[in-house]
C-alpha positions as CSV (number, residue, x, y, z in Angstrom):
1,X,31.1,92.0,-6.6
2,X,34.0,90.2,-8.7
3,X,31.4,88.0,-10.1
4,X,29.3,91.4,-11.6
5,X,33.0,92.6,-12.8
6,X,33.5,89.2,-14.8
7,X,29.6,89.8,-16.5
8,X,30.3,93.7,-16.8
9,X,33.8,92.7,-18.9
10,X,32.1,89.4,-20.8
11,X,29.4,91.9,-22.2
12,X,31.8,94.8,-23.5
13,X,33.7,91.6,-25.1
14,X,30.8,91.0,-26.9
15,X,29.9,94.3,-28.1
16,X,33.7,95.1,-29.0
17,X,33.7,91.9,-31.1
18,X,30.5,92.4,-32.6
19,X,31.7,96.0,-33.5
20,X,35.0,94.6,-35.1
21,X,33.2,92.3,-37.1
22,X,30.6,94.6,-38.5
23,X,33.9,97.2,-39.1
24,X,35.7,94.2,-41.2
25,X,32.9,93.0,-43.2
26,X,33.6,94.8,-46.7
27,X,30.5,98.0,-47.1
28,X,31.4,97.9,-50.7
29,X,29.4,94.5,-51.5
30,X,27.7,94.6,-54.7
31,X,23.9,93.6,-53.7
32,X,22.6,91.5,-56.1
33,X,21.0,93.1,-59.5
34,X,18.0,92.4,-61.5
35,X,17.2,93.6,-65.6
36,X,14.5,95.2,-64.2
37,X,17.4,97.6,-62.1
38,X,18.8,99.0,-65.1
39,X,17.0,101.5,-67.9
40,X,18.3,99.8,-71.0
41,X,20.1,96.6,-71.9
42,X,23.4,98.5,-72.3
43,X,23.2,99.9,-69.0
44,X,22.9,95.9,-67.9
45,X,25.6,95.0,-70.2
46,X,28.3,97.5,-68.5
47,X,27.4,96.8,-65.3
48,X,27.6,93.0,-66.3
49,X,31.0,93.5,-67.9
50,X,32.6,95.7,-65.2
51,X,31.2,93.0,-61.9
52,X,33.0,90.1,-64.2
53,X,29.9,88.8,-65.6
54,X,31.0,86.3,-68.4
55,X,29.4,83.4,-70.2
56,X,30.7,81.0,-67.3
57,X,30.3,83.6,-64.8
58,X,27.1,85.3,-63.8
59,X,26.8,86.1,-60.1
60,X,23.7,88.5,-60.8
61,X,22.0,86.2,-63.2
62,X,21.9,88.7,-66.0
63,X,22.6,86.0,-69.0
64,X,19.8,84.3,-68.9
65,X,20.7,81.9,-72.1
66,X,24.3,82.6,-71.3
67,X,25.8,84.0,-74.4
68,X,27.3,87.1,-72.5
69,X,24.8,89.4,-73.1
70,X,23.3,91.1,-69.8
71,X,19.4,91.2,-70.1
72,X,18.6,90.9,-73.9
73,X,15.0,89.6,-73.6
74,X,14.4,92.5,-71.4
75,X,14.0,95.5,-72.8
């Protein structure tokens, strides 16, 4: 019997952890953004400007040539 309480308690650890960690991990994450997302470069070019999209910083990969302007080729 002790031995089913100590499997009983090592599962509800698991699921409480697993249920912290999905509580911590931010919602808010930006996923990541194509041209082809946005209806005209200046739509691009806000959304560039406002998630820190620079000539040196890109996360999305919407500066193609890197002159920090989001998606001009596209449209």
């Amino acid at each position: 019997m002790n031995h089913l309480r100590t499997r009983v308690s090592a599962s509800v650890s698991i699921v409480v952890v697993a249920v912290a960690c999905s509580a911590i991990a931010p919602s808010a994450v930006a996923r990541d953004r194509d041209c082809s997302d946005f209806k005209n470069q200046r739509q691009a070019q806000k959304f560039f400007k406002k998630h820190h999209g620079s000539k040196r910083n890109d996360p999305h990969r919407l500066d193609a040539d890197h002159d920090g302007k989001a998606c001009e080729d596209s449209y």
